[in-house]
C-alpha positions as CSV (number, residue, x, y, z in Angstrom):
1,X,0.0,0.0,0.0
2,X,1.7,3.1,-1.0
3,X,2.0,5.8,1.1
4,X,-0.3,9.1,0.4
5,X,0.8,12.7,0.6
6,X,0.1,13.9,4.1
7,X,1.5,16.5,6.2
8,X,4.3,15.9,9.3
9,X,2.0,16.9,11.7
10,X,-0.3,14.1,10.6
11,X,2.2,11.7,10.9
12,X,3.5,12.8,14.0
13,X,0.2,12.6,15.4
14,X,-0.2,8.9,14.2
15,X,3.3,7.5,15.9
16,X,2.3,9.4,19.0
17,X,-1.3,7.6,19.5
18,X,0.8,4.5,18.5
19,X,3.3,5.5,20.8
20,X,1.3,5.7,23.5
21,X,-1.5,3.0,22.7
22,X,1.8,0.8,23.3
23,X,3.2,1.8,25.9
24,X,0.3,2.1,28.0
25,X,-1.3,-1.3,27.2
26,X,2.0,-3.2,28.4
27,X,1.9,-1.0,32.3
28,X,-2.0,-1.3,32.2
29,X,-1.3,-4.9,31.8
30,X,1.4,-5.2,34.1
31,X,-0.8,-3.4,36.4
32,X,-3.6,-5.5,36.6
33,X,-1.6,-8.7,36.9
34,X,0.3,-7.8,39.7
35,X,-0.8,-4.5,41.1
36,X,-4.4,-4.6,41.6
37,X,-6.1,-5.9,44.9
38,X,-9.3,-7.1,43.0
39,X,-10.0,-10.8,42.4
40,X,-7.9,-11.6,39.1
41,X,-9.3,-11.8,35.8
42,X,-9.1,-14.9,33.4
43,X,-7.0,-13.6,30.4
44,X,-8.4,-16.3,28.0
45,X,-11.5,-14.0,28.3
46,X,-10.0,-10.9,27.7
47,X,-8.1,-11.8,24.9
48,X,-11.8,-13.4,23.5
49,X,-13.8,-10.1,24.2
50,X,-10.6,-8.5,22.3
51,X,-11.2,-10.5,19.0
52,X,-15.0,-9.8,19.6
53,X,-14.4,-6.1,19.5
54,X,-12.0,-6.0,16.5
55,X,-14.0,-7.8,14.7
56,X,-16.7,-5.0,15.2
57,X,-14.6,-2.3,14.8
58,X,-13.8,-4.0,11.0
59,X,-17.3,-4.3,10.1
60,X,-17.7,-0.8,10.8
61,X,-14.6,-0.2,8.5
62,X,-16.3,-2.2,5.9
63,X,-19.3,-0.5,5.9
64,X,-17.4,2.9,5.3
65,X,-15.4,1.2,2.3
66,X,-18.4,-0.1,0.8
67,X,-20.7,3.0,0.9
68,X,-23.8,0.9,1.0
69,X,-25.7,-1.8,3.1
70,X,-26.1,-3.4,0.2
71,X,-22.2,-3.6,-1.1
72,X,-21.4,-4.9,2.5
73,X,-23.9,-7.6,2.5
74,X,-22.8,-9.0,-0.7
75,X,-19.0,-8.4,-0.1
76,X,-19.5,-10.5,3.3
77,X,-21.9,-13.5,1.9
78,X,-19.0,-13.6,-0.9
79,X,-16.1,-13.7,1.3
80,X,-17.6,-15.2,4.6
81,X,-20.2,-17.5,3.8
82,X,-19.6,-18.7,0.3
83,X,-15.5,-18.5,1.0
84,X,-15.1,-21.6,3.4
85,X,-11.6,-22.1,2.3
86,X,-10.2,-18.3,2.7
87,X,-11.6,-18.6,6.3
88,X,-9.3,-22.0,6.7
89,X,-6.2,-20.2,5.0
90,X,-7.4,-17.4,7.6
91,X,-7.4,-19.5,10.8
92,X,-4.1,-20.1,10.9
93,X,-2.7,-16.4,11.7
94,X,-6.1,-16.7,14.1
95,X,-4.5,-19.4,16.0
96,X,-1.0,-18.2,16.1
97,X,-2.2,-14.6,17.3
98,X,-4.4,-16.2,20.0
99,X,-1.6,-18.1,21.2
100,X,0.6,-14.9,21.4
101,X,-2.0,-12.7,23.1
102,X,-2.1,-15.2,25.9
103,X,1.8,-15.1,25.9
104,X,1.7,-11.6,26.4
105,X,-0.4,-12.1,30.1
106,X,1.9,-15.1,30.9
107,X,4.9,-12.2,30.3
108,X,3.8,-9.2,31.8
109,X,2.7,-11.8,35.2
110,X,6.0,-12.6,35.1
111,X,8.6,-9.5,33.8
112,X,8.3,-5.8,34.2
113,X,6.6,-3.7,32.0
114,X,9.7,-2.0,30.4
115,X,11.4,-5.7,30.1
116,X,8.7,-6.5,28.1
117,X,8.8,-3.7,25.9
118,X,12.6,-4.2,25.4
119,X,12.5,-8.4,24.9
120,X,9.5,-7.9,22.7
121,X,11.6,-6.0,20.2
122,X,12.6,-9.6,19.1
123,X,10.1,-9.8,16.7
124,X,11.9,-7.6,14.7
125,X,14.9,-10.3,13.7
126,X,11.9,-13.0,13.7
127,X,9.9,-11.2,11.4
128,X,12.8,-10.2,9.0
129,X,13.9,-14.1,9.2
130,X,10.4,-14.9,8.3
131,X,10.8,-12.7,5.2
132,X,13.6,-14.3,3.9
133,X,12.1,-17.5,4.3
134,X,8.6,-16.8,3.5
135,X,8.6,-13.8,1.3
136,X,12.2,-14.5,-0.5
137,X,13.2,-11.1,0.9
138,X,16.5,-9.7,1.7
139,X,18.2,-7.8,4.2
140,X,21.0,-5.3,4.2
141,X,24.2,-5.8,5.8
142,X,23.5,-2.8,7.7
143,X,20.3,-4.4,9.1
144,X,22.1,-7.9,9.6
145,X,24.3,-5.5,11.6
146,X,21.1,-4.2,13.9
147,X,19.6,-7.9,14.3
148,X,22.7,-8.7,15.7
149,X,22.8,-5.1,18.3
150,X,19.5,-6.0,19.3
151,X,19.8,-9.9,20.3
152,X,22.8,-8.3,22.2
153,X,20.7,-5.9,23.9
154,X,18.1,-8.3,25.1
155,X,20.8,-10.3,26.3
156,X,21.9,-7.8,28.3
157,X,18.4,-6.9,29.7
158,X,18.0,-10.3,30.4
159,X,21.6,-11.2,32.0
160,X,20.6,-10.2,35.3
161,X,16.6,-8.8,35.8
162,X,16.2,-6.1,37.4
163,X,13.8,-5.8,40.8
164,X,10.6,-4.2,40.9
165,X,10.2,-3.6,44.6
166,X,6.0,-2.7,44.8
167,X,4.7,-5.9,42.8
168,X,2.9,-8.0,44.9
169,X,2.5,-11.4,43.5
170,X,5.5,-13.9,43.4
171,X,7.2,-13.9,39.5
172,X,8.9,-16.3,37.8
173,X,11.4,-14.4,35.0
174,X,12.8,-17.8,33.0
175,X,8.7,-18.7,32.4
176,X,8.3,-14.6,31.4
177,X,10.7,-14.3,29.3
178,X,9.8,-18.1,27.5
179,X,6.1,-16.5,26.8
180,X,8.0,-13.6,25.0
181,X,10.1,-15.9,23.0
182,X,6.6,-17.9,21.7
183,X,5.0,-14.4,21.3
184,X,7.9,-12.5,19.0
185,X,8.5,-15.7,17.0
186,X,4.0,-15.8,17.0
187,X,4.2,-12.1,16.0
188,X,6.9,-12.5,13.2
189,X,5.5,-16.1,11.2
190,X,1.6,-14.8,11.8
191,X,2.4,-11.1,10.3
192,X,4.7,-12.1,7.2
193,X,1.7,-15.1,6.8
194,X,-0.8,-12.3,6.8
195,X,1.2,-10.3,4.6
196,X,1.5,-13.1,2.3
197,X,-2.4,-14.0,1.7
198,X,-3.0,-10.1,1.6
199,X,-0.6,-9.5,-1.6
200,X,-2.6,-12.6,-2.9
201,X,-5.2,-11.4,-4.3
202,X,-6.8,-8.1,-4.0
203,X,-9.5,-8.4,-1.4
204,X,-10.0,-5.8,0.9
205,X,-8.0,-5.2,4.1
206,X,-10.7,-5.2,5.9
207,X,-12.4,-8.6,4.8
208,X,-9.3,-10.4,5.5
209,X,-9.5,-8.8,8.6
210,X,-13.0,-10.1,9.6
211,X,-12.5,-13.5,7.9
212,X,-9.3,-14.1,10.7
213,X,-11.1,-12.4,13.8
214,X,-14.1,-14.8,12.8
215,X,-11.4,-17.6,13.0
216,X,-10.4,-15.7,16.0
217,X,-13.1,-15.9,18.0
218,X,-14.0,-19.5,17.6
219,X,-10.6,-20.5,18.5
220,X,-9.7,-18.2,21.7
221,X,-13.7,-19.2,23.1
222,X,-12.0,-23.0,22.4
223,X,-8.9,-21.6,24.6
224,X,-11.1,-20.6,27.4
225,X,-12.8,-23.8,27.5
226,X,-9.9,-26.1,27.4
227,X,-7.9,-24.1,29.8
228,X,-10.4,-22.4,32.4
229,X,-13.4,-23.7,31.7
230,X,-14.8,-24.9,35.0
231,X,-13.7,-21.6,36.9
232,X,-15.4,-19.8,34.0
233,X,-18.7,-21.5,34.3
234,X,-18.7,-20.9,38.3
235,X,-18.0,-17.3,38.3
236,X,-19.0,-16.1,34.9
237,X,-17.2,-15.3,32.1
238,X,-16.3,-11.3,32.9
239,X,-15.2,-12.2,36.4
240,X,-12.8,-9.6,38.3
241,X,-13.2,-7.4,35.3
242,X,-12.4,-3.7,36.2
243,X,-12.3,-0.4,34.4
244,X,-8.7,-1.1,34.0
245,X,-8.8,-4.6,32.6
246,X,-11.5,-2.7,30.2
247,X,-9.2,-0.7,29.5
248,X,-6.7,-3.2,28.2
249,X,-9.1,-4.9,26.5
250,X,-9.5,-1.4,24.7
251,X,-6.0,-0.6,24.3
252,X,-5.5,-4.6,22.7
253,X,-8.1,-4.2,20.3
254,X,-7.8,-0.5,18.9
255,X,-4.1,-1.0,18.8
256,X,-3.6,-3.8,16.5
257,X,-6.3,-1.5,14.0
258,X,-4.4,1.4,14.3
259,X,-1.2,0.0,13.3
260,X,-2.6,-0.6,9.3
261,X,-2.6,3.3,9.6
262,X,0.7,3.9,10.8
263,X,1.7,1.6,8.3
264,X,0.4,3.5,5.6
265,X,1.2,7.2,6.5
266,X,4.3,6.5,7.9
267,X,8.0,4.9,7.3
268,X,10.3,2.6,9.0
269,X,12.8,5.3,10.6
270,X,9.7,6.8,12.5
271,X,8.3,3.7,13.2
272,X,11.5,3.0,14.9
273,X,11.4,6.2,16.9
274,X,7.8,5.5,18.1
275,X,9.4,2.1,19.7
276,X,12.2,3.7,21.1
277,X,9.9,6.3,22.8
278,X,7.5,3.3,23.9
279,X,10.6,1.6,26.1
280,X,11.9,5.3,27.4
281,X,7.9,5.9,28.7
282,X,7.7,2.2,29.5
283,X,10.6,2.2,31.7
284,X,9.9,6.1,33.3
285,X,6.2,4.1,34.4
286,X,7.5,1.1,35.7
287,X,10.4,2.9,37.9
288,X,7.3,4.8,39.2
289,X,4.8,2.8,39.7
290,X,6.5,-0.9,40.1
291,X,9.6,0.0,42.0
292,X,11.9,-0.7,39.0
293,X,15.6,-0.4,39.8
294,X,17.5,0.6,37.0
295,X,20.6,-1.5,36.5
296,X,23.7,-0.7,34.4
297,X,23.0,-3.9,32.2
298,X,19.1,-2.7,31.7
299,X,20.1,1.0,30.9
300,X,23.1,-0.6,28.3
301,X,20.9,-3.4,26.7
302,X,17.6,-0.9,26.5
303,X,20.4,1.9,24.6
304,X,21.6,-0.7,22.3
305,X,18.0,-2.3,21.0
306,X,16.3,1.8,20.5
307,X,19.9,2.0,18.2
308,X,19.2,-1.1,16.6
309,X,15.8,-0.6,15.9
310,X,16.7,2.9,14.0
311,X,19.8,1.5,11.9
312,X,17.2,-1.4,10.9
313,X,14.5,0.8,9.7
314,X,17.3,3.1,7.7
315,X,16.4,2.8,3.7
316,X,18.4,0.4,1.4
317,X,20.8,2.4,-0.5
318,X,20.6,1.8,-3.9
319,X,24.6,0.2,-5.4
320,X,22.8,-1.2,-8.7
321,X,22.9,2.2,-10.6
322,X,26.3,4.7,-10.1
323,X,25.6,8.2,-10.0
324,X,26.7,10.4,-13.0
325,X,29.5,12.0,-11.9
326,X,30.9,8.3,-10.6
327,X,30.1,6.9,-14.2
328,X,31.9,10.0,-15.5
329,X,35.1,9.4,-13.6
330,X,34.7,5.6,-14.2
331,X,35.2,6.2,-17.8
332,X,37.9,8.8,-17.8
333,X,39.5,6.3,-15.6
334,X,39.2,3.7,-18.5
335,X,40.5,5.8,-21.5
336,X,43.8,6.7,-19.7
């Protein structure tokens, strides 16, 4: 999708809300796993409700892009109902998305919010590796380069965790930081698939969009049966919801929509940016609400992944075709 003409301000504005939209869901999270007094919440359900709302939210989408009730009815009886194998190709990034949505609760129980956000940048070497594999893409030697800065940076992060001092349940960082390694390598194969069955053909964002959140649903309602079932059926299905766990389950479904727009009004080098500023306002929350204690390791590891991240999303430069004046003195070279 090529990007349109808009102003800086505009796109400024996007990487902001994204900036925020991620930073906030991972210490809202973190918050209401380990903070909050309130009975706990089963996070099968809330990743369920999440799928529920995005698929709603790309209905409404749908309805904008088709103009008429009538377009939208026969765009989804073509695609939905009389498409049985697109929803099959579908449920497979429905499957692997549902399992890294649970990862991310199983990770944020377990590791500090601004861990998180740096360990999570992962995906970023798992999703190029995908590419190659999957997309016969290939990658710089300058972004080889900031893979290999930004495995080093996690390692460091993860060398020796740091403490936060005000969490209240007991944490186990080898399981944490195992759910993150499921969720980047769920968030690289699922996003290059998606990518994949997109360039495919040329249905609508949006379609493909409700034909996997369809998928969705069925398959994280299957999760909350086979894994809390019982509990769910005795207390009910929204037990110990809060306004806060709402408001994950908000920031969860809003965010993965508003990344397609980022994606189109914006380019890699800000994108990069936006993370960067997601694990400064990440970490600057935790410190003040968890108790972090910053550690040399953390504050080196954390430094080297935002560098990585902006050397990675740096444009190829172009060797296949010189410049004049190096053609010029090519030639004069030649003739002496």
């Amino acid at each position: 999708m090529a990007n349109e003409p808009v102003s800086v301000m505009f796109k400024v504005y996007c990487l902001s809300v994204m900036t925020m939209v991620a930073a906030t869901y991972t210490v809202v999270l973190r918050y209401t796993r380990t903070i909050s007094s309130t009975a706990m919440y089963f996070s099968t359900t809330a990743v369920c409700v999440t799928e529920v709302i995005k698929l709603f939210l790309s209905l409404g989408m749908l309805t904008k892009e088709a103009g008429s009730f009538g377009r939208l009815k026969a765009s989804i009886v073509e695609h939905v109902f009389q498409s049985p194998k697109e929803l099959l190709k579908l449920s497979v990034p429905s499957v692997v998305y549902a399992i890294q949505n649970n990862m991310a609760f199983i990770a944020l129980s377990n590791l500090d919010a601004a861990v998180y956000q740096v360990t999570y940048q992962l995906k970023i070497p798992c999703t190029a590796l995908c590419m190659v594999l999957m997309l016969n893409r290939s990658l710089s030697r300058l972004q080889w380069l900031s893979v290999c800065m930004l495995c080093g940076g996690v390692a460091l992060v993860q060398w020796k965790p740091v403490e936060a001092t005000k969490v209240q349940v007991e944490q186990n960082p080898f399981w944490g930081f195992m759910a993150i390694a499921v969720a980047v390598f769920c968030s690289g194969f699922a996003g290059v698939y998606f990518e994949k069955v997109l360039k495919s053909s040329d249905t609508s964002l949006w379609v493909r969009n409700i034909q996997m959140y369809l998928s969705g649903i069925v398959v994280t309602l299957a999760g909350v049966y086979m894994t809390e079932g019982t509990q769910v059926i005795q207390k009910g299905f929204f037990y110990g919801y809060t306004p806060w766990v709402c408001f994950v389950v908000f920031l969860a479904s809003v965010g993965g929509l508003y990344t397609s727009v980022v994606v189109k009004y914006t380019d890699n080098i800000m994108k990069g940016f936006s993370a960067a500023a997601a694990i400064v306002l990440s970490t600057v929350a935790s410190v003040a609400l968890f108790g972090l204690q910053i550690t040399v390791n953390f504050a080196s590891g954390a430094m080297l992944v935002c560098i990585s991240i902006y050397l990675y999303g740096l444009p190829k430069q172009d060797t296949s075709k010189l410049p004049r004046a190096d053609k010029d003195a090519k030639q004069k070279l030649i003739t002496v």
